[in-house]
Residue, then its C-alpha position, 0 to 999 in steps of 0.5 A: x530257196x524258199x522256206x515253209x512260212x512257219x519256218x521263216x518266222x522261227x528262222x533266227x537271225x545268227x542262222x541267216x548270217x551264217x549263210x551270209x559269209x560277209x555279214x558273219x565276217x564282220x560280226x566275228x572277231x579276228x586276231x585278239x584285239x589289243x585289249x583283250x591281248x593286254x588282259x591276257x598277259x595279265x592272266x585275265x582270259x575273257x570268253x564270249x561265244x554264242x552257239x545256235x541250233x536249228x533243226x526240222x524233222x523230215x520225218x516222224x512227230x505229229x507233225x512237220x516242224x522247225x524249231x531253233x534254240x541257243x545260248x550266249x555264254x560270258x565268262x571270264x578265266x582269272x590266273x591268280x598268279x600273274x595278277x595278285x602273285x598267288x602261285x598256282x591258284x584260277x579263279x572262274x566266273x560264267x553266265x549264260x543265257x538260253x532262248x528258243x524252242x524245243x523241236x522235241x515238243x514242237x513236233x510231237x516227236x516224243x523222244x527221251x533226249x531232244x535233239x537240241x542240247x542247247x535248250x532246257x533250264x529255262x530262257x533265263x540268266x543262269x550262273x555255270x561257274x564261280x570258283x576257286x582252285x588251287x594247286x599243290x604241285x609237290x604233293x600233287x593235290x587240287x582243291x576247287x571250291x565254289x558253284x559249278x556244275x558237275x560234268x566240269x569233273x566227273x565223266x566230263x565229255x564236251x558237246x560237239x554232237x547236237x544231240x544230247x545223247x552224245x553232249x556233256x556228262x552223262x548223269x545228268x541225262x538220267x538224274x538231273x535233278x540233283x546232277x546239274x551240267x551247265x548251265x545250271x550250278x551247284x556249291x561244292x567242293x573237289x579234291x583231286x590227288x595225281x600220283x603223276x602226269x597221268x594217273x588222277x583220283x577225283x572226289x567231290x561233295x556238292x550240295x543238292x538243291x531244287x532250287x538252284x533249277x527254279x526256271x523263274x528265279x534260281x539261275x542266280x540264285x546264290x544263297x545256300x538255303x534249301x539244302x535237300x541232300x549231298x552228291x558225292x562223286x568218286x573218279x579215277x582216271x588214267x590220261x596219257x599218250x601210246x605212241x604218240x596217240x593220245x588216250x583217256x580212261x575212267x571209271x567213277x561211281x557217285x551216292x546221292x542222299x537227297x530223297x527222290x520220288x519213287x518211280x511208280x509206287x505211292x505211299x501205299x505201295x501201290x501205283x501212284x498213278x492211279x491213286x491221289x496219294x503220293x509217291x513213295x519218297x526213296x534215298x540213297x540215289x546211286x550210279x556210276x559210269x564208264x569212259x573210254x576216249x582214244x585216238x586211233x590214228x595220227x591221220x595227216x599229221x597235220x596237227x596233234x589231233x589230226x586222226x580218228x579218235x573213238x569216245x565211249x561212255x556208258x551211265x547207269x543207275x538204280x531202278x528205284x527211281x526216274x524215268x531213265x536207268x542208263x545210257x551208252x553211246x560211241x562217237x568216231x571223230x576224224x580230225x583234219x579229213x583234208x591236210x589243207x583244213x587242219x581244224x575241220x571234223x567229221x563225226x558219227x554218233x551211235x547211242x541208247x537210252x533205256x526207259x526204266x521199266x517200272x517208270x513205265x509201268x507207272x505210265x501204263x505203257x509197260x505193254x511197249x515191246x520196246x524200252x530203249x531209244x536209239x539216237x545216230x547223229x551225223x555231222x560235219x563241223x566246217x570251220x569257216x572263219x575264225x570263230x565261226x564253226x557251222x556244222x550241219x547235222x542228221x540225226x535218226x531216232x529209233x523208238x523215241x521215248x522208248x516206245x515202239x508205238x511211237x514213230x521213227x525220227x528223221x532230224x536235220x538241224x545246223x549248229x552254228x558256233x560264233x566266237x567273238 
């Protein structure tokens, strides 16, 4: 098969061994090796992973392209209780690091979320997780301290789709600035009280600093100075079987007090864009979400998750600020389409994202008649090899960015999960 020459040269290495079942064989891990099954039975559980996404537009953008981004991620998981005799008490540490490119801006194609979740932060060493959490099993109380990122525990949703608009949680697509996913981290602290098995209320206070997102030198960064304000988040959730088919709801609200630039109004009141003042500083940044995940089916039985299972979310936020004040999307999962390959998933992804109205206004694009971009991805996660997961993708863009200006977006991309 030939490749367009641009192409070849930002093919990367991880995509042509995945075409290469051999190579990929040898390079992946098999059964655990004994060392790390010794450190296992410790309660020490290490985590090495490498996921690449690579992607090309058929159609909209300025222009034809390919690009491919990915992350290594190194983590180690500590099970206080067997090591040191701490009963109910983890411990966990995690580093990544991002390369590549983003086909967003490779191709002009102008969308809000870019196809490629695994790009952005900066191509630097970023620390995701290094916490503390201990369990009160007769009253039903967690506390967990330490740097992590919030979609650990608030609307959490797992990054199985490659597009954004379906991958981790959603605040951080439209407040990204004082609500960091991984990789990025932030100090904080969480309560959690569970009446039972299934029902949980989750509180938790964590600190808003700029600089921990610095892409020349605050993926590391540990000291807490450049404090600009407080996120505190609020869930209550309800997990549980109907059935035997499992199911999780929850609703949650958060209060940001750090200040956050206007979206278009200056000190004056009038468009900062147009003026050389600055923008208008506004606090007391608020929101709050929605989730619905429910499996549907028992399929072929195959496994526990064997089925179709549907994922709801829904975020929105004030107008007051930022460039996007919601997003909402539904995910079908069928699990174990062939009795024969109980791990492999079919998926269907359809979501929006709404511009906010003043933010463009301040762009003077509010002329568009359109103001919500809207992403379907399709994909099939193929499990190969143990700890090897290639998942071919096609995603369709209507409006991209949100303008009816802009032109629609055919993507095919391959995310390919390495576990070693």
């Amino acid at each position: 098969m030939k490749l367009p020459v641009r192409w070849k040269r930002g093919l990367p290495l991880l995509t042509l061994l995945s075409l290469c079942p051999n190579l990929v064989a040898a390079a992946t891990l098999t059964p655990l090796t004994p060392a790390r099954e010794a450190l296992q039975a410790k309660g020490v559980t290490v985590d090495i992973n490498y996921t690449s996404e690579d992607a090309a537009n058929l159609s909209g953008g300025a222009k034809h392209s390919f690009a491919h981004a990915g992350q290594l991620g190194l983590g180690a998981e500590l099970d206080l209780d067997r090591l040191w005799g701490w009963p109910d008490t983890k411990a966990q540490v995690a580093l990544s690091l991002r390369d590549g490119d983003n086909l967003n801006v490779r191709a002009g194609l102008g969308q809000q979320l870019h196809s490629q979740e695994v790009y952005g932060r900066g191509s630097i060493w970023r620390l995701g997780s290094l916490w503390l959490s201990k369990r009160w099993a007769s009253s039903g109380m967690k506390l967990k301290l330490g740097r992590m990122g919030v979609g650990e525990d608030f609307n959490t949703l797992d990054c199985m789709a490659m597009n954004l608009t379906f991958c981790g949680s959603q605040p951080a697509m439209i407040v990204g600035d004082y609500w960091l996913n991984g990789p990025a981290s932030q100090w904080g602290a969480v309560m959690e009280f569970s009446a039972d098995d299934a029902r949980y209320v989750r509180l938790g206070v964590y600190q808003v600093n700029p600089r921990y997102t610095d892409e020349q030198g605050g993926g590391l960064r540990l000291a807490p100075s450049g404090t600009a304000g407080t996120l505190t988040p609020i869930e209550l959730g309800w997990n549980g079987k109907t059935n035997g088919l499992s199911h999780h709801y929850a609703v949650g609200a958060w209060y940001s007090s750090a200040p956050r630039a206007d979206a278009w109004q200056d000190v004056q009141g009038q468009p900062w864009v147009d003026s050389s003042l600055a923008p208008a500083l506004r606090s007391g940044a608020y929101g709050a979400w929605l989730s619905v995940h429910r499996q549907l089916t028992h399929g072929n039985r195959s496994s526990d998750q064997a089925g179709l299972e549907v994922k709801f979310d829904a975020v929105g936020t004030d107008h007051r600020t930022g460039a996007v004040v919601g997003t909402a999307h539904a995910i079908l999962i069928y699990t174990a389409p062939w009795a024969t390959r109980p791990s492999d998933q079919l998926g269907l992804g359809v979501g929006a994202t709404e511009i906010n109205p003043r933010a463009r206004q301040e762009s003077g694009d509010e002329r568009s008649s359109a103001n919500i971009e809207y992403t379907a991805e399709a994909f099939f996660a193929y499990h190969w090899h143990r700890g090897v997961v290639l998942q071919p993708v096609v995603q369709y863009v209507v409006h991209p960015g949100g303008r009816s200006s802009t032109p629609d977006a055919l993507v095919v991309g391959l995310k390919t999960q390495l576990s070693f």
